[in-house]
N, CA, C and O atoms as CSV, one atom per row, in Angstrom:
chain,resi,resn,atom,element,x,y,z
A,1,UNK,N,N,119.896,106.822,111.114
A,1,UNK,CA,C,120.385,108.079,110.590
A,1,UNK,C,C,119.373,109.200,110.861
A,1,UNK,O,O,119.679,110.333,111.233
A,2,UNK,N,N,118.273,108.800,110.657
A,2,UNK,CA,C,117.400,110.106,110.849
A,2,UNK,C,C,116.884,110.378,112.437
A,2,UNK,O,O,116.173,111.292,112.854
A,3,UNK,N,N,117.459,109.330,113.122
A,3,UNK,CA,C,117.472,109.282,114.137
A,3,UNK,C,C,118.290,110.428,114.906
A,3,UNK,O,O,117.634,111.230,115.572
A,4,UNK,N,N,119.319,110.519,114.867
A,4,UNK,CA,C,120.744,111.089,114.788
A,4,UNK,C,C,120.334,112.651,114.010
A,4,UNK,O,O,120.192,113.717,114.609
A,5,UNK,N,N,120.219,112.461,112.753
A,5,UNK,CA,C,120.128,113.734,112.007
A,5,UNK,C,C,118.986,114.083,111.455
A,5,UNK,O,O,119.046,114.268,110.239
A,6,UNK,N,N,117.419,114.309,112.233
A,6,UNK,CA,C,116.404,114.594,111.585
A,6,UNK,C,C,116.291,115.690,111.158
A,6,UNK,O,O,115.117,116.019,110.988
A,7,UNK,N,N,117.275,116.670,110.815
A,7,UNK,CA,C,117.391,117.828,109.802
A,7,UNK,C,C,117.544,117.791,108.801
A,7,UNK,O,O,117.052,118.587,108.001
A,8,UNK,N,N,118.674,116.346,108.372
A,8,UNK,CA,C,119.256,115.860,107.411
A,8,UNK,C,C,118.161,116.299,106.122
A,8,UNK,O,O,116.946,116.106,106.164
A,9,UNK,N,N,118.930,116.947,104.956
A,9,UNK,CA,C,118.284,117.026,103.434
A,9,UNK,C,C,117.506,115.898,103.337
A,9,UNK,O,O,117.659,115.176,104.322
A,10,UNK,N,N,116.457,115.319,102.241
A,10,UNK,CA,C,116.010,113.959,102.353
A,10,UNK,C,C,116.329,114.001,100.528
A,10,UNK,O,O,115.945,114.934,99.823
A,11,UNK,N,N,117.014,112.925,100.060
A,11,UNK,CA,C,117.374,112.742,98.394
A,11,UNK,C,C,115.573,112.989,97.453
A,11,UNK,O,O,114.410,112.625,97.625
A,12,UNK,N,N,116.096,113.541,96.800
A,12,UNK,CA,C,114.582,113.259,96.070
A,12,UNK,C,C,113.967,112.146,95.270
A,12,UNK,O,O,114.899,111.635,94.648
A,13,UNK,N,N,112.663,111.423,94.942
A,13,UNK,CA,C,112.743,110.028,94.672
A,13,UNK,C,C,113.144,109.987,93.347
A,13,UNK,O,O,113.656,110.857,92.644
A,14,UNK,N,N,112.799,108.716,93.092
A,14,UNK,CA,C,112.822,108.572,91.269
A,14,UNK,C,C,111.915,109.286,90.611
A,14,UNK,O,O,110.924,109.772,91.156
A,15,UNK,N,N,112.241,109.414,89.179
A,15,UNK,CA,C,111.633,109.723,88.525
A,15,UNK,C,C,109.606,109.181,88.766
A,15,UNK,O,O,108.725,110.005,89.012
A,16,UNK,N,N,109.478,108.366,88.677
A,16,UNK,CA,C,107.829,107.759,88.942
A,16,UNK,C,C,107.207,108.594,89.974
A,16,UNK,O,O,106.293,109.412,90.073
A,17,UNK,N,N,108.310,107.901,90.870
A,17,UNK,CA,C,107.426,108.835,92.669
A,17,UNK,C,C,107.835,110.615,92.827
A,17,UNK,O,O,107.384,111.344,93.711
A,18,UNK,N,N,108.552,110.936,92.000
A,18,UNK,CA,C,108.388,112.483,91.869
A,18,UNK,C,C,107.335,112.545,90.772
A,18,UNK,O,O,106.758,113.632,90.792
A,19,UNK,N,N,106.992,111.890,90.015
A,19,UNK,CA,C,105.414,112.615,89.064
A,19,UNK,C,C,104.420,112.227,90.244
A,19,UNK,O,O,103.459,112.936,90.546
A,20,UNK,N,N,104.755,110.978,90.913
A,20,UNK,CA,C,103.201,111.128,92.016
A,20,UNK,C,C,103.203,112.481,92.884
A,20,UNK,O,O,102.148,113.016,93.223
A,21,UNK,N,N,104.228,112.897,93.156
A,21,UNK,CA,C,104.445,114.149,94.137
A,21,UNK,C,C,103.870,115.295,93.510
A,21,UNK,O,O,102.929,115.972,93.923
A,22,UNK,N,N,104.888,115.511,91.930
A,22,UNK,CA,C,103.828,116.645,91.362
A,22,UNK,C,C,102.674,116.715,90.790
A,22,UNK,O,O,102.240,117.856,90.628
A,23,UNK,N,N,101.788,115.504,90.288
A,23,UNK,CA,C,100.700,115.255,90.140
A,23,UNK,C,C,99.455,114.965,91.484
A,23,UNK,O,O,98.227,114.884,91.487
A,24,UNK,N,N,100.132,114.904,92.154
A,24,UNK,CA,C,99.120,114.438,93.569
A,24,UNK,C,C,98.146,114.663,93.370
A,24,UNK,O,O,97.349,113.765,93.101
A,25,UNK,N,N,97.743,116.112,93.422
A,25,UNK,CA,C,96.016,116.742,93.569
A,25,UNK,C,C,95.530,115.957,92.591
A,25,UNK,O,O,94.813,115.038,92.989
A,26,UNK,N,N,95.687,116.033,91.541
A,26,UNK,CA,C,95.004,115.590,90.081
A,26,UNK,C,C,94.689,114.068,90.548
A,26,UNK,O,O,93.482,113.903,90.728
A,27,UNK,N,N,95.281,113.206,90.728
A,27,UNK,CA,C,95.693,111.979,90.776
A,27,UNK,C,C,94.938,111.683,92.300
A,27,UNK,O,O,94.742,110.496,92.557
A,28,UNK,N,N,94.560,112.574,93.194
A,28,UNK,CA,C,94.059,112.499,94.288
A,28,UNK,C,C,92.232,112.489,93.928
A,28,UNK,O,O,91.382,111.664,94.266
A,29,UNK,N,N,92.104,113.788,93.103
A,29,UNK,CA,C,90.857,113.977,92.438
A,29,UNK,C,C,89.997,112.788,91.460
A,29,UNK,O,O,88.841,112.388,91.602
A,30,UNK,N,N,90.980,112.419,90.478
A,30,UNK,CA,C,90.663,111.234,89.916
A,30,UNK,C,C,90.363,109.783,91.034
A,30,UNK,O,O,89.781,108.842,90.494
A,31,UNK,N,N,90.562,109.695,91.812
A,31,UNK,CA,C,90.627,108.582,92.403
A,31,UNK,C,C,89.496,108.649,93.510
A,31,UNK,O,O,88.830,107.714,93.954
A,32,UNK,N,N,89.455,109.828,93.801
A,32,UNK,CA,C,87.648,109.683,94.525
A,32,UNK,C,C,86.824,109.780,93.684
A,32,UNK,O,O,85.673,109.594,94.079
A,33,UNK,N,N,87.008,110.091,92.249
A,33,UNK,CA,C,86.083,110.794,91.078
A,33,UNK,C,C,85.853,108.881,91.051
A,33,UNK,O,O,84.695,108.478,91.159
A,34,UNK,N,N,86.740,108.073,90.939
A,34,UNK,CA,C,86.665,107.017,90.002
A,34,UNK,C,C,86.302,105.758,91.295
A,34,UNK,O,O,85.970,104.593,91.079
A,35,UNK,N,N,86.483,106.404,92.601
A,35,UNK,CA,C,86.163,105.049,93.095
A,35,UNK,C,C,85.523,105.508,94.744
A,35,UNK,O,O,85.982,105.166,95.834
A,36,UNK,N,N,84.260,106.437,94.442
A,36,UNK,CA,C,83.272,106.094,95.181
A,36,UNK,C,C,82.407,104.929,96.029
A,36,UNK,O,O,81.859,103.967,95.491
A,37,UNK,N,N,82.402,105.168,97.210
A,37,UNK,CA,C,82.152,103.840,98.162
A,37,UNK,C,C,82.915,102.641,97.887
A,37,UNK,O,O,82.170,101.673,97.735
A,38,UNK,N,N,83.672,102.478,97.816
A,38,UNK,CA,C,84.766,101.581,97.648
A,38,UNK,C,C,86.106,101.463,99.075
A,38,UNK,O,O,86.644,102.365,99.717
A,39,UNK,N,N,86.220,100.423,99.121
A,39,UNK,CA,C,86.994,100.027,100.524
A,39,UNK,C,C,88.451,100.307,100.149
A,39,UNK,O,O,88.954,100.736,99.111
A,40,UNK,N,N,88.953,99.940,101.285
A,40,UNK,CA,C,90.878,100.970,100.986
A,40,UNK,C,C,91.329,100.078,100.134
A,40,UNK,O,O,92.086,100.662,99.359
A,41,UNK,N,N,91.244,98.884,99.865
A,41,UNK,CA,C,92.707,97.941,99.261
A,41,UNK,C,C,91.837,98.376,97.211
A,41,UNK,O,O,92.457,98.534,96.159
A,42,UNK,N,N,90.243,98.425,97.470
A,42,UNK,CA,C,90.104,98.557,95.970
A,42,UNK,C,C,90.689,100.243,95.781
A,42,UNK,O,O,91.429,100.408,94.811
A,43,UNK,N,N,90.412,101.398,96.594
A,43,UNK,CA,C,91.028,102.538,96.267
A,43,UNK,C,C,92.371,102.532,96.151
A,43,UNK,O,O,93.013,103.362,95.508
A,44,UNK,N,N,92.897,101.454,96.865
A,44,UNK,CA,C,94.313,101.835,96.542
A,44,UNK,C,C,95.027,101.151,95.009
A,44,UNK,O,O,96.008,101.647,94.454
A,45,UNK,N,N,94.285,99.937,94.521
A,45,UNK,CA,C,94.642,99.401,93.138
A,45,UNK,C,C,93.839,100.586,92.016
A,45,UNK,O,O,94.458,101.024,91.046
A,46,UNK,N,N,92.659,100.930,92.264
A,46,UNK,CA,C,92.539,102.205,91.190
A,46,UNK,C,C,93.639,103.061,91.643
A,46,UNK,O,O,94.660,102.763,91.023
A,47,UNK,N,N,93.822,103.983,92.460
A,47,UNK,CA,C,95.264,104.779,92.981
A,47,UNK,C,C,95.912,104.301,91.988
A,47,UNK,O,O,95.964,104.742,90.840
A,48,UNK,N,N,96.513,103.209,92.518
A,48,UNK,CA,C,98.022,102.426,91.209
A,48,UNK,C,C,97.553,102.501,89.818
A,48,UNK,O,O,98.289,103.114,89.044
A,49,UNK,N,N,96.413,101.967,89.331
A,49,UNK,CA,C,96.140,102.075,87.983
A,49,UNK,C,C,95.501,103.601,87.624
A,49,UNK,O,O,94.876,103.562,86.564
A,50,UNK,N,N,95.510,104.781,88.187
A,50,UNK,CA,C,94.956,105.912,87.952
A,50,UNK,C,C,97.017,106.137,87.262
A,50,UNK,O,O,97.669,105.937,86.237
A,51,UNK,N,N,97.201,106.615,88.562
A,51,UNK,CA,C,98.891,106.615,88.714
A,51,UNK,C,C,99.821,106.198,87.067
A,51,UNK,O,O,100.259,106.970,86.214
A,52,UNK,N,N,99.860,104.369,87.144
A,52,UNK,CA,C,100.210,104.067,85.749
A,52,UNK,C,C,99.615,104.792,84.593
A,52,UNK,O,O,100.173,105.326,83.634
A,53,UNK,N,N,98.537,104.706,84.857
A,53,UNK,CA,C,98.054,105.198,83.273
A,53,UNK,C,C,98.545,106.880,82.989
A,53,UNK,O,O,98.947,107.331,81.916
A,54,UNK,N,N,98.414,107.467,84.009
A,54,UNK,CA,C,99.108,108.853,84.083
A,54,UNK,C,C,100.705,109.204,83.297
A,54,UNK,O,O,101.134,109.973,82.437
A,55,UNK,N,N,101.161,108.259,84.078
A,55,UNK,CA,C,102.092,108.565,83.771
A,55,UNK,C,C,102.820,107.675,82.859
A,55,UNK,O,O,104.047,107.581,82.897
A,56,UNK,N,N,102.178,107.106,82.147
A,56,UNK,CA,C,102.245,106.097,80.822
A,56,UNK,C,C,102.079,106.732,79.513
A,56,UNK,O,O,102.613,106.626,78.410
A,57,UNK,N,N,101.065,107.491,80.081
A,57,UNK,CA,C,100.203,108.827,78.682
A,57,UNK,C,C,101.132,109.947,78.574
A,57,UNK,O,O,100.789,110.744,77.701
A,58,UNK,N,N,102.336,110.288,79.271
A,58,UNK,CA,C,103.162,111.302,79.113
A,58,UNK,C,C,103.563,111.556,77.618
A,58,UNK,O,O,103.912,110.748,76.757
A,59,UNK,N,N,103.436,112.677,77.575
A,59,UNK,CA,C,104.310,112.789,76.053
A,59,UNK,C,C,106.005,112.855,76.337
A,59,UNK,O,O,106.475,113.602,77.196
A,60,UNK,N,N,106.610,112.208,75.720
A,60,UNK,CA,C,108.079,113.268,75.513
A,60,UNK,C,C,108.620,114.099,76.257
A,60,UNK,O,O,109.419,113.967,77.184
A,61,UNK,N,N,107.987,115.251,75.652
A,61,UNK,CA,C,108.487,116.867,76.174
A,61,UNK,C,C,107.454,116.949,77.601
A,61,UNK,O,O,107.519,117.941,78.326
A,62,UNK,N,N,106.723,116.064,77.842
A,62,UNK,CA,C,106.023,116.182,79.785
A,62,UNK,C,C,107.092,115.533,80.459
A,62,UNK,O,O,107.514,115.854,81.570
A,63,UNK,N,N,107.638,114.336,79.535
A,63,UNK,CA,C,108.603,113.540,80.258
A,63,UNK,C,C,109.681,114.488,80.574
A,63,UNK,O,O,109.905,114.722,81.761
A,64,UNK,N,N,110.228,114.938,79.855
A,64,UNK,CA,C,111.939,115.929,79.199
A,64,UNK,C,C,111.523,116.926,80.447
A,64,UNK,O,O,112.284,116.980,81.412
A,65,UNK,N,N,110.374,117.677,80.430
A,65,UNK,CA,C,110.392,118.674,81.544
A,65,UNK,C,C,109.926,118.421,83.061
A,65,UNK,O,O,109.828,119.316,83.901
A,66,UNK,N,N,109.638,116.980,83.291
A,66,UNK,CA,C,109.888,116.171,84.623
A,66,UNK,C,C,111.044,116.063,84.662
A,66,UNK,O,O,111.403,116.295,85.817
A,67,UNK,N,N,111.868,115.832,84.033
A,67,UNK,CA,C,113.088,114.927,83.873
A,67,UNK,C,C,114.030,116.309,84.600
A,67,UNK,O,O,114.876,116.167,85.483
A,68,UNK,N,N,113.682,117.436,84.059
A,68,UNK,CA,C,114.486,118.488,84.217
A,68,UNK,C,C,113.874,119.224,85.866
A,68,UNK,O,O,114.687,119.327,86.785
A,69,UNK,N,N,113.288,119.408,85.944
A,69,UNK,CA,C,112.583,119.619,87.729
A,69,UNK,C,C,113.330,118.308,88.430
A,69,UNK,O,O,114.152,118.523,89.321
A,70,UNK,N,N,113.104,117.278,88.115
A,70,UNK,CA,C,114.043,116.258,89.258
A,70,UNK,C,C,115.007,116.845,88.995
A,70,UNK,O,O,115.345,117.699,89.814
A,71,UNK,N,N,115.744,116.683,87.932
A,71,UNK,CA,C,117.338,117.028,87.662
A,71,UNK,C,C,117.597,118.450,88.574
A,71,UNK,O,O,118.620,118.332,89.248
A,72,UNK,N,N,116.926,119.742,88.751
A,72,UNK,CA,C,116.843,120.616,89.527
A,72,UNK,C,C,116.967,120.071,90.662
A,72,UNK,O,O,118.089,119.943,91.151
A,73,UNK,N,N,115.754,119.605,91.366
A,73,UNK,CA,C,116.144,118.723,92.733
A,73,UNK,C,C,116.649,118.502,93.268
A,73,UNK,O,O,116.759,118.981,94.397
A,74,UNK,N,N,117.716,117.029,92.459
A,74,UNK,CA,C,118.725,116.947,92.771
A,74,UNK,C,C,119.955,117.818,93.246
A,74,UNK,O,O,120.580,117.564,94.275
A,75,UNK,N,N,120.233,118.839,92.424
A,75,UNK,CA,C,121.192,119.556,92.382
A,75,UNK,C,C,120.791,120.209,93.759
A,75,UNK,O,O,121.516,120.111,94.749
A,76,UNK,N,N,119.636,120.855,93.757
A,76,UNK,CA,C,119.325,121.671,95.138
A,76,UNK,C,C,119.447,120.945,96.453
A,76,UNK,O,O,119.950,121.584,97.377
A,77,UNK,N,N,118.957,119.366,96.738
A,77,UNK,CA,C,119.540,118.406,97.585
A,77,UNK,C,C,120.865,117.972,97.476
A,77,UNK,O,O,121.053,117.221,98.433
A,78,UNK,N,N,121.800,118.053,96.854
A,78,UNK,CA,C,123.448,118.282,96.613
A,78,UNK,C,C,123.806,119.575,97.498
A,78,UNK,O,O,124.701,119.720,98.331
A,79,UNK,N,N,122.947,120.352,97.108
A,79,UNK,CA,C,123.791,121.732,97.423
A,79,UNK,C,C,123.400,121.672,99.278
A,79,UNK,O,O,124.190,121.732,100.220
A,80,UNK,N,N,122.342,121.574,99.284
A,80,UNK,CA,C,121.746,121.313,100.919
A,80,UNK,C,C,122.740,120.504,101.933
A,80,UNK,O,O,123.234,120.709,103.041
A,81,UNK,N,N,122.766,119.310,100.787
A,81,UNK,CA,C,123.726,118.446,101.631
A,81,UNK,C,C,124.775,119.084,102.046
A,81,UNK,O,O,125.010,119.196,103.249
A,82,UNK,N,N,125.502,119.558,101.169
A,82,UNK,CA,C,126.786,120.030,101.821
A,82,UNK,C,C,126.878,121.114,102.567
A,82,UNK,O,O,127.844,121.168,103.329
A,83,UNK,N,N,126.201,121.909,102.551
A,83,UNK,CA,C,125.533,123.222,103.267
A,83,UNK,C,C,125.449,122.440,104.829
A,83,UNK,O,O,126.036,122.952,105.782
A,84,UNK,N,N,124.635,121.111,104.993
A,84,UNK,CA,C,124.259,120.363,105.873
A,84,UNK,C,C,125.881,119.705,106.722
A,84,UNK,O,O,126.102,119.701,107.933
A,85,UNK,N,N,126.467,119.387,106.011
A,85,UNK,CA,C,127.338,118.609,106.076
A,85,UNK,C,C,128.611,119.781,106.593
A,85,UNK,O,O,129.525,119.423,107.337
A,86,UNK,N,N,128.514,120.897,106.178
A,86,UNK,CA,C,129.373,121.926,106.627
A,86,UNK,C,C,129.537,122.404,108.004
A,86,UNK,O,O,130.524,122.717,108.670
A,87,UNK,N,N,128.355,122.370,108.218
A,87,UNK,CA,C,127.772,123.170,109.788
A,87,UNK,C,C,127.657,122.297,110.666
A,87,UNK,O,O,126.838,122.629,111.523
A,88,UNK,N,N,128.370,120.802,110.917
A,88,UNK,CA,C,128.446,120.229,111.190
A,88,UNK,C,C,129.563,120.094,112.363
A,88,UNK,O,O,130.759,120.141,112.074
A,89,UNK,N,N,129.182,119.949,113.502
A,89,UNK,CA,C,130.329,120.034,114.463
A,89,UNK,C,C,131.142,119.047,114.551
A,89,UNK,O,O,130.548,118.144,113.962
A,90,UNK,N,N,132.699,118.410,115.122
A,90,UNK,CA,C,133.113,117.486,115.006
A,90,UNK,C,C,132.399,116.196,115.523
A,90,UNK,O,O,132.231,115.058,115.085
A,91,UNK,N,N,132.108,116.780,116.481
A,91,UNK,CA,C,131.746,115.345,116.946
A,91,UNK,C,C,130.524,114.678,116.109
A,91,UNK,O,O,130.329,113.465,116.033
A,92,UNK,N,N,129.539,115.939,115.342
A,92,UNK,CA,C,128.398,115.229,114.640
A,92,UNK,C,C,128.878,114.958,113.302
A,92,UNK,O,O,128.131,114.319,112.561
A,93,UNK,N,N,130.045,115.353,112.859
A,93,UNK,CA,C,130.792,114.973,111.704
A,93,UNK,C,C,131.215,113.623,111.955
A,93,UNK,O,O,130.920,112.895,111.007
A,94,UNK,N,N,131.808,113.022,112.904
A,94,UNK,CA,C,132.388,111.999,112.929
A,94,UNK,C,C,131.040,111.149,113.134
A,94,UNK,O,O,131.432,109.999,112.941
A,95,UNK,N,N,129.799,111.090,113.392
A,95,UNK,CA,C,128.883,110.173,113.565
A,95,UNK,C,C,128.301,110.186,112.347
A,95,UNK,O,O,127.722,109.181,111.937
A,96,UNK,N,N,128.367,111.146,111.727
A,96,UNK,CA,C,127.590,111.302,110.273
A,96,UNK,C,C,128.428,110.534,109.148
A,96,UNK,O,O,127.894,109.907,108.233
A,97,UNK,N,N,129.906,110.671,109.342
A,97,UNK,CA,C,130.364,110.140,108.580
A,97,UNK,C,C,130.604,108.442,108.933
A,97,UNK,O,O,130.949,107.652,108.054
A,98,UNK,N,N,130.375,108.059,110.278
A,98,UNK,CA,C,130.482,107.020,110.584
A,98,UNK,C,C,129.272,106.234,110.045
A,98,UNK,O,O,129.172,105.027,110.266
């Protein structure tokens, strides 16, 4: 598919991997802060356990107003899509829908 349509909208992830997206820097910072001279597979299990604990410690209302930016997202990748899906000539309509 993206072969075919590398313009194509891309869906936005779940909930988890959109807080890694909007947390990145922070979560990028912590993780050289916390694991100096250290080889890739141990940076990458602090990464994961920086990550969990992040987003474990959420309150509520951090959750409720993630919850609502994806929910935005979405809607804006809905609207893309079809925007996408409009301008679509027959013949790339019929492969897209195929």
């Amino acid at each position: 598919m993206d072969d075919l349509f590398p313009n194509r909208p891309k869906p936005p992830p779940t909930l988890y991997f959109f807080f890694s997206q909007v947390n990145a820097e922070t979560i990028k910072a912590k993780v050289e802060e916390a694991s100096k001279d250290q080889n890739a597979a141990k940076k990458f299990r602090i990464r994961s356990s920086i990550h969990k604990e992040m987003y474990d410690d959420m309150t509520e209302k951090e959750t409720k107003k993630l919850t609502k930016k994806l929910e935005k997202a979405k809607r804006k990748y809905e609207l893309d899509q079809q925007e996408f899906e409009n301008n679509l000539s027959d013949e790339k309509r019929y492969q897209f829908e195929r």
